[in-house]
C-alpha positions in Angstrom: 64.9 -93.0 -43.0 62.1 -95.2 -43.9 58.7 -95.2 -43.4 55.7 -96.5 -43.4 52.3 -94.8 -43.9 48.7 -96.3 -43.9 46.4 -93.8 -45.5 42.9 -94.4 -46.2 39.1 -92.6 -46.8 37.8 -90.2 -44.3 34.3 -89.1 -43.8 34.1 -85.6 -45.9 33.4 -82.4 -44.1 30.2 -80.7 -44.1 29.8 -78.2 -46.8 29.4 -74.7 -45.8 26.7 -73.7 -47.5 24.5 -76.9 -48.8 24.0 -79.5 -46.1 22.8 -81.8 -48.7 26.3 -81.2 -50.5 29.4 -83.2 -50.0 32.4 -81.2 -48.4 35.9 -81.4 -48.7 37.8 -84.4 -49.0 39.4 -86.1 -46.1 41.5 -88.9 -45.7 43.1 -90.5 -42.5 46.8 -91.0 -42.5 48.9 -92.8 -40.0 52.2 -93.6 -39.4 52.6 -97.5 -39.4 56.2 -98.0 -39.0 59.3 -95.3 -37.8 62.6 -96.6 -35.9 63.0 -93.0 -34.9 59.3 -92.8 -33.5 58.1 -95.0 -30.4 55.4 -97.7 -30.8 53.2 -96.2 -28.0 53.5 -92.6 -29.8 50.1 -91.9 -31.5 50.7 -90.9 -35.0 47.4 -90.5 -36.6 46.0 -87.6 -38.2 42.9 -86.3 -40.8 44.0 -84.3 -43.4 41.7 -82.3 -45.4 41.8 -80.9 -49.3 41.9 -77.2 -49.7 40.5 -76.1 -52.9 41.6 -72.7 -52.3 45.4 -73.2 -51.5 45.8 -77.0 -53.7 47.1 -78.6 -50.7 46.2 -81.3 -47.6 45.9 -79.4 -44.1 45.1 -80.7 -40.8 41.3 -81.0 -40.3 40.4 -78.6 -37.7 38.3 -81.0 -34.5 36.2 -78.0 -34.2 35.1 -76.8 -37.3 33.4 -79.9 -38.3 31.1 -81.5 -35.0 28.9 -83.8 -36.9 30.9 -86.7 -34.8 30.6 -85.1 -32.3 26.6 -84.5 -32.2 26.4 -87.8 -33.0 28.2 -89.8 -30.1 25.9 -90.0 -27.0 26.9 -87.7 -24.0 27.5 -89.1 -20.3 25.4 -88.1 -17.9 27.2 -87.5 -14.3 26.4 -89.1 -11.3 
């Protein structure tokens, strides 16, 4: 089956010990074209570089929440 993958740069993660420091490297990947796969399915993801295993995981959304600090919050009512 063919595919069709769009992968691009990522903002890196926040080091763990020097905040000053670059983290590990992240890049967004997304799945452009799949007959198998529906249009309206979302198929992006972040994968991050382990230096410890050699290999691309999932970014975890909680371990890094520099995004998330950043985006303004709501307020209710």
């Amino acid at each position: 089956m063919a595919t069709r993958w769009r992968v691009g740069p990522a903002a890196s993660a926040t080091h763990l010990f020097d905040a000053k420091a670059s983290g590990a490297l992240r890049l967004n990947v997304k799945l452009e074209r799949c007959r198998a796969v529906p249009a309206t399915f979302e198929t992006g993801m972040t994968l991050e570089w382990s230096d410890h295993a050699y290999r691309f995981h999932m970014a975890a959304a909680l371990a890094d929440r520099t995004a998330e600090a950043a985006r303004p919050r709501r307020r209710a009512g």
